[in-house]
N, C-alpha and C positions, 0 to 999 in steps of 0.2 A: 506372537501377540495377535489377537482375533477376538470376534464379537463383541460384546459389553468393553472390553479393556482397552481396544482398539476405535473402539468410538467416544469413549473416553477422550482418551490422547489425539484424538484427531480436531475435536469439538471443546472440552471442553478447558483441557491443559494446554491447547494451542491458545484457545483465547485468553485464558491467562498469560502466557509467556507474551503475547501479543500487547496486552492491556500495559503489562509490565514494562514491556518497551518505549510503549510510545511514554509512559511517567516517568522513564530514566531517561529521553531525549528531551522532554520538556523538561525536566529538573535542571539538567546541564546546558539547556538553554537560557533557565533563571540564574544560574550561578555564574555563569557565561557574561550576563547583561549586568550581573549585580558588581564584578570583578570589574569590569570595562567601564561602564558605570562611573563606580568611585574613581577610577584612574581618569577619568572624562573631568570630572567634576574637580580633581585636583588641579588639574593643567588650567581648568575653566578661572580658579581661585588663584591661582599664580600667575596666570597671565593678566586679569581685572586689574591688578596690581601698577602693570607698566605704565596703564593710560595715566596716570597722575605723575610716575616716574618721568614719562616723556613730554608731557604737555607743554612745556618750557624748553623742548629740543629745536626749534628755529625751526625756519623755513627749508634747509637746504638739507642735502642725503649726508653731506659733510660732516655737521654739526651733529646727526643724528648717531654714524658711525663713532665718532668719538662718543658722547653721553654712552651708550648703548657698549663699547668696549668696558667701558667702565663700570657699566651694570656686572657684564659679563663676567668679571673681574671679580665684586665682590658678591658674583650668585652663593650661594651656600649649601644647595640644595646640587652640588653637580651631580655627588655621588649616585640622584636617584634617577636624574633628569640629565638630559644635553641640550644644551641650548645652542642654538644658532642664528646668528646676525644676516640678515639680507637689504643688501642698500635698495634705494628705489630704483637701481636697474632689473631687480629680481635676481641677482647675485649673490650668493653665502660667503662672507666677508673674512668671518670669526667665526669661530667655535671653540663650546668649552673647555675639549680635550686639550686643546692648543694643536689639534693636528688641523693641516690647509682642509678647510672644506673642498667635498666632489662635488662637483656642479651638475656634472653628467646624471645624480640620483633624482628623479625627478621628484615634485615638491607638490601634489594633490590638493595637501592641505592648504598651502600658500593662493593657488588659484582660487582653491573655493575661500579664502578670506578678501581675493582681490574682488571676487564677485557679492559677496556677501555684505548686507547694511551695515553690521554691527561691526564687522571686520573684521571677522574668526572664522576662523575654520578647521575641522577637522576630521581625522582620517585615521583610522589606522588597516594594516597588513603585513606583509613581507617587500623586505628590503633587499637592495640587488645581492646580500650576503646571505638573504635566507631568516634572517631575522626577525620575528614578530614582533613588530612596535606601531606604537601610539603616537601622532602630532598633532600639535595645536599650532597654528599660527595666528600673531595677531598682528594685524598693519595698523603703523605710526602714521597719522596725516599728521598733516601743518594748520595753519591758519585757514588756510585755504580750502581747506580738506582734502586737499593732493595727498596721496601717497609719500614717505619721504625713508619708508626703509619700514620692517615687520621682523619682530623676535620667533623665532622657532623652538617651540618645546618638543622631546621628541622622549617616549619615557617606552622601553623594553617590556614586552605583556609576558618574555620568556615564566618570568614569578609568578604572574599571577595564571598564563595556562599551566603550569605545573600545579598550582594549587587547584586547580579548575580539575586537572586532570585524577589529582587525589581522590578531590571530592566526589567526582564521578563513579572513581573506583572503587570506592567504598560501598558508593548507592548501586553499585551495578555486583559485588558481591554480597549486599544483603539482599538483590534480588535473585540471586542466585542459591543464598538460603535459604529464602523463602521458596521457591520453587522446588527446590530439593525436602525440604518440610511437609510440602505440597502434594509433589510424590511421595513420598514414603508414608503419611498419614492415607491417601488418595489409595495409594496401591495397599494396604491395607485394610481399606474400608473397600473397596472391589474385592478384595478376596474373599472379605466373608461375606459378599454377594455372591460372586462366582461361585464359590465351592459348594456353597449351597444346592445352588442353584443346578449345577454338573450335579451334584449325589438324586436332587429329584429327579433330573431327566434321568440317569441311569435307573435311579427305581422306579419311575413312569414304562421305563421300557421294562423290568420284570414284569412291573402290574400287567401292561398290555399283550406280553407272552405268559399270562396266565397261574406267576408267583404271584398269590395272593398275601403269604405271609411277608412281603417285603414291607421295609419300612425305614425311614426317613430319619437320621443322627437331629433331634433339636437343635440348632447351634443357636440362636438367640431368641428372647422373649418382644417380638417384633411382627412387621409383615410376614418377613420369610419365616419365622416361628409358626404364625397362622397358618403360611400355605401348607407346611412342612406337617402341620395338622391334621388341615383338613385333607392335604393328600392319604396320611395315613390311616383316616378313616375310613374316604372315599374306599382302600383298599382294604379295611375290616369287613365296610357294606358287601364290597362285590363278592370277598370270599363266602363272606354268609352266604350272599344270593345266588353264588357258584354251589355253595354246599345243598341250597334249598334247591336248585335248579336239579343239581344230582339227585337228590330223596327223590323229585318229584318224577322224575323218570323212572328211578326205580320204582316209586311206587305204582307210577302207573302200568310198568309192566306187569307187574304182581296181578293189579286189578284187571289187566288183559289177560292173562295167564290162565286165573283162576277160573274162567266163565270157559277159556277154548280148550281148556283141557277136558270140564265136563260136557262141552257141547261133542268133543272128541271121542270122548270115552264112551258117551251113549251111542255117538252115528256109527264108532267101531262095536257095538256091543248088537245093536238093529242090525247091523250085516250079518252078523254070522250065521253061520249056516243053521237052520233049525230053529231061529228065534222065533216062535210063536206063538208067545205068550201077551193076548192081547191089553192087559192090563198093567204088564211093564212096558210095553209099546206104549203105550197112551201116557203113562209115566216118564218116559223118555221125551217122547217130544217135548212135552209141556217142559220139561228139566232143558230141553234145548231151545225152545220158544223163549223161557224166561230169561235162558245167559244170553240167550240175540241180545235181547232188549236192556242186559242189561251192560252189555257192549256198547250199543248204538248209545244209551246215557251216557256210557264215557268217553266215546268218542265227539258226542255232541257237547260232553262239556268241555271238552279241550279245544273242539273248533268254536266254540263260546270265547273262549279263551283269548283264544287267536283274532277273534274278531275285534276284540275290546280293545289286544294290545295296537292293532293296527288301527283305531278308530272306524271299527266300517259297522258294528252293531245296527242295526237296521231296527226300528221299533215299530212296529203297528198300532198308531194309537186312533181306540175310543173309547166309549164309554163304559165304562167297567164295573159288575156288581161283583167287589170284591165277597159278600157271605157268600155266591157258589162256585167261588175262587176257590175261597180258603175249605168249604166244604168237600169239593172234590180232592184236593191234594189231602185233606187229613182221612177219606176216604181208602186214596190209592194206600194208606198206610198204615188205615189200618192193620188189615193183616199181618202183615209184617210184628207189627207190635203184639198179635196177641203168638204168633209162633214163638215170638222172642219172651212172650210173657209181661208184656211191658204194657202201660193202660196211656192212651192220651183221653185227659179231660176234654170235653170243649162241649160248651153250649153257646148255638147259635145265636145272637143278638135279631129281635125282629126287623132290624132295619142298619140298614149304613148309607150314609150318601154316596151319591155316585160319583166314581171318579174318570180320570183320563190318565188312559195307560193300557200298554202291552196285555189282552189277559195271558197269554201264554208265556210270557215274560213273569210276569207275576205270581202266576203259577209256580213258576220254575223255583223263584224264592222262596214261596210259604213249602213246597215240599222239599229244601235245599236245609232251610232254616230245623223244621220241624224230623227231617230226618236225621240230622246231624243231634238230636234232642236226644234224639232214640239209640243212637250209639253209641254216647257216652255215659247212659245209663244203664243202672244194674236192673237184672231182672226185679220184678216185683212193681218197679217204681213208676212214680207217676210224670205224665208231662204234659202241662197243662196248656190249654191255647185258648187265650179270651182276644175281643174286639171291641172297639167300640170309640167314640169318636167323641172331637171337640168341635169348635166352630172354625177351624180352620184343616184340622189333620183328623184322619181318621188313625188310630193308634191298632195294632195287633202287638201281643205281645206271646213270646212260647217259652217256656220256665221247665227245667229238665230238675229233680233234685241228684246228680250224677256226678262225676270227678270233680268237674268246674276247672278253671284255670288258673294257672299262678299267674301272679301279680306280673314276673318278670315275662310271659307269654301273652300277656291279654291285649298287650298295643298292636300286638305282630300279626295274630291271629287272623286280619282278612288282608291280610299284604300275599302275594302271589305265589306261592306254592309254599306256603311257611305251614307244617302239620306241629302243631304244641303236644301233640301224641303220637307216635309213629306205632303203636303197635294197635290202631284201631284202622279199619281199611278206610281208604281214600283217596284221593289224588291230593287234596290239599289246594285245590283251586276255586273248588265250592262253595266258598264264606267270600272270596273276591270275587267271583264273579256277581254273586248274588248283590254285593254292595256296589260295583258298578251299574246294576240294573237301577237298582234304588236311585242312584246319581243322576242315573239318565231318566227318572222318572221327576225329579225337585224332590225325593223324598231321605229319610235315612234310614241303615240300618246300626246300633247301637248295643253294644254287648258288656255285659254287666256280670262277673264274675268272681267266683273265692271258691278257693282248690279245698275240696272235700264238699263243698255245702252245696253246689249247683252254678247253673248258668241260665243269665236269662238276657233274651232276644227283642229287643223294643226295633218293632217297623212304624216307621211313620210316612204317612201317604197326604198330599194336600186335597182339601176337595176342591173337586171342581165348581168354579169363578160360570155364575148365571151366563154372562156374559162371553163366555170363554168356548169358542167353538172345540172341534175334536173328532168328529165322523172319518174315521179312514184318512187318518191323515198320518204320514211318516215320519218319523224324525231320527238323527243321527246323532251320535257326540260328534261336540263341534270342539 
């Protein structure tokens, strides 16, 4: 017995059995008082009796003795009571059994009647034979108010602790019922805490060695249902993000592969002996200038990456004309588009407010967004890129008419290495990190898609507050 079951029984079935106890000693203290009580109250009624029987008993212990034989004589009541005679020496005279009163049994009750106004007294306990009994005594005065002799009731509680002791037993085996009910309801309702409980740690510990298909038996429609839940989600997410995590390596090795093989293949092809043909040389380099460069992109966007997830992104903010933002990055890409065969629209807007922000950050987005336009489109097609502004945001938007994305892909799409296409090149980190930038600008990026018909890209930028400095000034995600 250990943890939850053990603190259980320590806390909170002790304090029951505990509670329980002190109500079966107070119980049998009531029935104790109630038992003694009436037996009190009998003697008290039986004895009230004498003073009218003896009132006319004379002056002397003589006269008293006799009257009082006589009582003794026609009591009625022996079988349930003993009575005993004491002249006024404090001597037992008579008794009912007709056996010689002991005088040697000492008499409690008779002292506290000699001491007492009303002239009663009483007492009960055990007797020199071990016997538990009840006495009343009451003293006979005279005229005088002397003393002249006191009857003794003396009534056996043997009946009523046996009855005492029934009744106790009773209440102390229905509290042993009840505690047995207690436990077995108790230990029952812990089990299907427990077991639970043991099965999620066991699959907490596959999840954390890396089963990601583990998963968790429902046993009730409750809290531990919910945990039992949301553990098993929590282990759906990580496999995904385990899964994405793998793609995204592979993929990025691919996109490292692709560029050191050519850059390989040309610097072995320039060695060789006899290469002198200056127009594949010049062709060469540039085929090696352009896989640098186009490494160092992906290298730079994974240590992008890396920055974001550790919060250390560093921004350069000032003031920023995003038109020869956006005109340089649709510049750098051009080309590309028209090798590819592929046209971007865009006509420049003569004006946009000026904002605060990264330009090289911002940069990184519009040719992140817009190149990502260009790659999921088929030759021929167009991808358009307009700007233009309200009294708060300045709006760009880049509209591709290309695969587009299904419904089920479209939420995921800038979550961290999630590609919704795996057979178009990329890392897959490109759409997150660009909306982290956005983040860390107060701005958003918003993606609006239907698989066949295209995809379109809403950037929104705030403008900058008259008010609102911005020269060379740093800022971090906090």
């Amino acid at each position: 017995m250990k943890g939850i079951t053990k603190r259980w029984v320590l806390n909170t079935f002790a304090v029951i059995l505990i509670i329980l106890c002190i109500l079966i000693i107070a119980f049998a203290l009531i029935v104790q008082n109630f038992y003694y009580n009436g037996i009190r109250q009998t003697l008290i009624g039986r004895s009230s009796e004498i003073v009218n029987i003896f009132k006319d008993s004379g002056d002397t212990g003589e006269q008293f003795v006799d009257k009082a034989r006589n009582y003794v004589e026609n009591f009625t009541d022996k079988e349930q009571m003993e009575l005993t005679v004491i002249n006024r020496s404090g001597k037992a005279v008579i008794k009912s059994t007709g056996f010689t009163p002991d005088n040697s049994e000492p008499m409690m009750d008779y002292d506290m009647a000699l001491a007492s106004k009303d002239h009663s007294g009483d007492w009960h306990g055990e007797i020199s034979s071990g016997e538990n009994v009840m006495a009343l005594t009451r003293v006979i005065t005279n005229s005088s108010n002397d003393p002249v002799g006191a009857i003794r009731y003396v009534v056996s509680l043997e009946e009523a602790d046996r009855k005492i002791f029934i009744a106790i037993s009773l209440v102390c085996l229905v509290g042993l019922l009840i505690m047995f009910f207690i436990f077995i309801s108790s230990t029952y309702f812990l089990g299907s805490i427990v077991r639970p409980v043991r099965e999620i740690g066991e699959t907490a510990k596959k999840i954390a060695q890396g089963d990601f298909n583990a998963r968790i038996n429902k046993f009730y429609d409750d809290e531990i249902g919910d945990l039992c839940d949301t553990i098993n989600y929590m282990a759906g997410e990580l496999g995904t993000a385990d899964k994405m995590k793998t793609d995204f390596i592979s993929s990025v090795s691919h996109e490292l592969r692709t560029p050191l093989t050519a850059i390989k293949g040309w610097a072995e092809t320039m060695q060789m002996d006899g290469f002198q043909d200056k127009k594949t040389l010049q062709k060469g380099i540039n085929i090696i200038i352009k896989e640098t460069e186009r490494l160092g992109g992906i290298v730079e966007e994974v240590l992008d990456f890396s920055r974001i997830q550790q919060d250390r992104m560093i921004l350069i903010m000032d003031r920023v004309d995003l038109i020869a933002e956006l005109d340089e990055s649709i510049y750098m890409l051009k080309e590309k588009a028209n090798r590819e065969n592929k046209h971007i629209v865009y006509e420049a807007p003569e004006m946009l407010p000026i904002i605060v922000g990264d330009r090289n950050r911002l940069r990184q987005v519009f040719f992140n967004v817009i190149d990502n336009a260009l790659k999921y489109s088929s030759p021929d097609s167009i991808v358009n890129v307009t700007a233009g502004a309200d009294d708060e945001n300045i709006i760009i938007t880049v509209e591709d008419h290309g695969c587009g994305i299904s419904a089920e892909d479209l939420p995921k799409v800038k979550q961290k290495f999630y590609k919704a296409n795996q057979t178009v090149r990329g890392s897959g980190i490109g759409l997150a990190v660009a909306d982290e930038i956005m983040k860390l600008h107060h701005g958003t990026l918003d993606i609006d898609s239907t698989e066949g018909v295209g995809t379109k890209v809403t950037i929104q930028l705030p403008v900058i507050n008259e008010n609102q400095g911005g020269d060379n000034d740093e800022q971090t995600e906090e």
